[in-house]
C-alpha positions in Angstrom: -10.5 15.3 -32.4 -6.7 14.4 -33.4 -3.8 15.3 -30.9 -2.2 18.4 -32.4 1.5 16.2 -32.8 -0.4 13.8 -35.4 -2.2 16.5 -37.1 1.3 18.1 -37.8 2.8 14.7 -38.4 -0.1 14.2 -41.2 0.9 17.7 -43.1 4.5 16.8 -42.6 3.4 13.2 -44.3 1.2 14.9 -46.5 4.4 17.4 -47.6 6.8 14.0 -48.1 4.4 12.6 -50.4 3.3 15.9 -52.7 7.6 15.7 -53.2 7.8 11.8 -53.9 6.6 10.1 -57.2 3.0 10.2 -58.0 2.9 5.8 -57.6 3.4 6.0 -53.9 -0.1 8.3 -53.5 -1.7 6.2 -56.2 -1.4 3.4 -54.0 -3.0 4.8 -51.1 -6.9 4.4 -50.5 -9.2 7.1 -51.3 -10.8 6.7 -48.0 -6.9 7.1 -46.4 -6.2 10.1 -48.8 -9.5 11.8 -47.3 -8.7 11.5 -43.8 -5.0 12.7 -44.0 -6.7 15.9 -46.0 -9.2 16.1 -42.9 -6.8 15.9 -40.2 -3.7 18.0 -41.5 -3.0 21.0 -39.4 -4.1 24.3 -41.4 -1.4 26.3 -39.3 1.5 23.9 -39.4 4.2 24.8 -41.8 6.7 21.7 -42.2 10.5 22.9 -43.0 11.7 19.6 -45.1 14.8 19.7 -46.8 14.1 17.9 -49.7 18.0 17.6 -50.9 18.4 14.6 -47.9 17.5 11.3 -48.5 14.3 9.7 -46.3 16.2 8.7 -44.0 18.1 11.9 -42.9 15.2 14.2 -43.0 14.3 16.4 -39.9 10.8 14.9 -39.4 8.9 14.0 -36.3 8.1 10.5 -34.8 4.6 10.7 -35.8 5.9 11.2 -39.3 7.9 8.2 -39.2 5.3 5.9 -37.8 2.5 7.0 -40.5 5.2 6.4 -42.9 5.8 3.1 -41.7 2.5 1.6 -41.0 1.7 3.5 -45.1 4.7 1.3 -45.9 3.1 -2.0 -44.2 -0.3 -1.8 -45.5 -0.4 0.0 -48.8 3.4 0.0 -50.4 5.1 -2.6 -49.7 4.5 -6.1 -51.8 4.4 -9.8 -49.1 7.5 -10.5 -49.1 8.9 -6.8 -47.9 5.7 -7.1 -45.5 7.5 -10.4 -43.9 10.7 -9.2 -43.8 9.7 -5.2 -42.2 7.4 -7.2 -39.7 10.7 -9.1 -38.7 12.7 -6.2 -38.1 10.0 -4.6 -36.2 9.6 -7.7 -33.7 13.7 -7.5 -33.5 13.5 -4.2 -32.8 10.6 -4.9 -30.2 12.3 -7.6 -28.2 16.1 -5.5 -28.3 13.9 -2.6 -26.5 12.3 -5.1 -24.3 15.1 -6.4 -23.2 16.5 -2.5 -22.4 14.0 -2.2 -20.5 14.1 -5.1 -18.1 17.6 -5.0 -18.0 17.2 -1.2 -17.0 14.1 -2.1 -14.9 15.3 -5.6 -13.5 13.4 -6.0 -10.2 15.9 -8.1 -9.1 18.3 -5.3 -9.2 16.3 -2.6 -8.4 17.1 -2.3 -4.7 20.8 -3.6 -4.7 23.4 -0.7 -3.8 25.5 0.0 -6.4 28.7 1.3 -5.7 28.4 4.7 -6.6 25.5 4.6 -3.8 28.1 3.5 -1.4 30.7 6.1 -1.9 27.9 8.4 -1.1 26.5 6.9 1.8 30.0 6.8 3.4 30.6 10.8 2.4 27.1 11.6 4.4 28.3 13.1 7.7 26.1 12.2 10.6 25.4 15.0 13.4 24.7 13.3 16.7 22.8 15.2 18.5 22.5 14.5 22.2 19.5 15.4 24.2 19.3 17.3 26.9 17.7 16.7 30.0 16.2 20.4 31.3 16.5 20.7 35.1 14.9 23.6 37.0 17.9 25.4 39.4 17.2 25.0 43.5 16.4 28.7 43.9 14.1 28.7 40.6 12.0 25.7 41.6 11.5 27.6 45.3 10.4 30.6 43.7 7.8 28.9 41.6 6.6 27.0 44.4 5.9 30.0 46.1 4.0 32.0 43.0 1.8 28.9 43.0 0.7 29.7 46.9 -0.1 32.5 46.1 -2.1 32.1 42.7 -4.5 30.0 44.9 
């Protein structure tokens, strides 16, 4: 069973390619062709706007990815295969380096400033405790009780 986002994504794809010159779905496998008619979603009604280039279309990740790895396998001749590979392993390493940079574990627990200013505007209540001490005349009166209880 296919996640409901990609079944969309295929009838979005699906939609992008009944619009786009007849080579592009040529190119594609039979086998492909068959399991993007399989997996569409029969409910799913994509809103394209057809007047916008590729590139500025509304569509959903899922779209963009099929469209990509369509791109890298069945469209695209060796040397575009080369060059799209390239900018997708640029891309990779510019996220990578987000993300440690984000995630660094060497900065994880420093303070940062803003966490100072904050620690200094948190007011501390003492509180002091207490010692409880029975009066003279109470402790008398519950020593006699306790005679008597017995």
């Amino acid at each position: 069973m296919i996640d409901i986002r990609l079944s969309e994504a295929i009838t979005e794809v699906l939609e992008i390619l009944k619009n786009a010159d007849n080579t592009y779905m040529e190119k594609l496998p039979e086998k492909f062709k068959k399991f993007l008619n399989d997996n569409k979603s029969t409910s799913y009604i994509p809103e394209i706007d057809f007047s916008k280039e590729l590139k500025d279309l509304k569509i959903r990740k899922e779209t963009k990815e099929l469209l990509g790895i369509m791109y890298l396998n069945y469209w695209s001749n060796d040397e575009e295969k080369k060059e799209y590979v390239k900018l997708l392993s640029e891309n990779e390493k510019k996220y990578q380096e987000e993300l440690t940079e984000k995630y660094n574990p060497d900065n994880l627990f420093k303070k940062t400033a803003k966490q100072d200013d904050i620690n200094e505007q948190v007011v501390t209540n003492e509180v002091a405790i207490i010692k409880y001490e029975e009066s003279l005349l109470k402790k008398i009166w519950n020593k006699i009780l306790s005679i008597f209880k017995k």
